[in-house]
Residue, then its C-alpha position, 0 to 999 in steps of 0.5 A: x719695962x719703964x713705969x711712970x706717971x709722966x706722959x712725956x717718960x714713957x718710952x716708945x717701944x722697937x727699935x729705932x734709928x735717930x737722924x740728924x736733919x740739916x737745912x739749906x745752909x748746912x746749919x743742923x734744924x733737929x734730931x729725927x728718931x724713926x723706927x728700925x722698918x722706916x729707916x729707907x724713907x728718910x732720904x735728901x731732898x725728900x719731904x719727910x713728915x714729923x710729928x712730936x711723940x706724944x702731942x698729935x698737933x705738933x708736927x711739921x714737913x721738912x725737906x732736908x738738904x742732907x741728912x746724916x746719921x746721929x749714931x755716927x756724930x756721938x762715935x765721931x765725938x766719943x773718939x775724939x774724946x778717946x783721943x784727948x783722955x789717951x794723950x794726957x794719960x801718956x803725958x802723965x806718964x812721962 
């Protein structure tokens, strides 16, 4: 277990899913973190209630054009990095 003085270090307990969240124009407007039992409620097109984790007066609705997982962006981007570290280790090889 974490223990700190700072509010904003304490972690949120279960587990959890993290959502990117894009807008009208395909640019992404943020990253949404849900628990693992409210993972069916984030959908398209559907109004989804946000609020910031530790000040209850920051929160906003939002209805986004699509909704995609994060976890898939970072291994879409860890392959790709893959990727380059194993073509330039074959170069040196050479």
């Amino acid at each position: 277990m974490k223990m700190s003085q700072d509010f904003e270090k304490v972690l949120i307990p279960g587990r959890k899913v993290a959502y990117r969240l894009f807008g009208e124009k395909g640019w992404p407007l943020f990253d949404l973190l849900v628990r693992q039992e409210e993972k069916d409620d984030i959908k398209a097109g559907k109004r989804i209630l946000c609020r910031h984790p530790f000040i209850e007066q920051k929160r906003v609705a939002v209805v986004a054009k699509k909704v995609g997982s994060c976890i898939h962006w970072f291994l879409m981007g860890m392959r790709a990095v893959l990727l380059l570290r194993n073509l330039l280790l074959r170069r040196q090889n050479r």
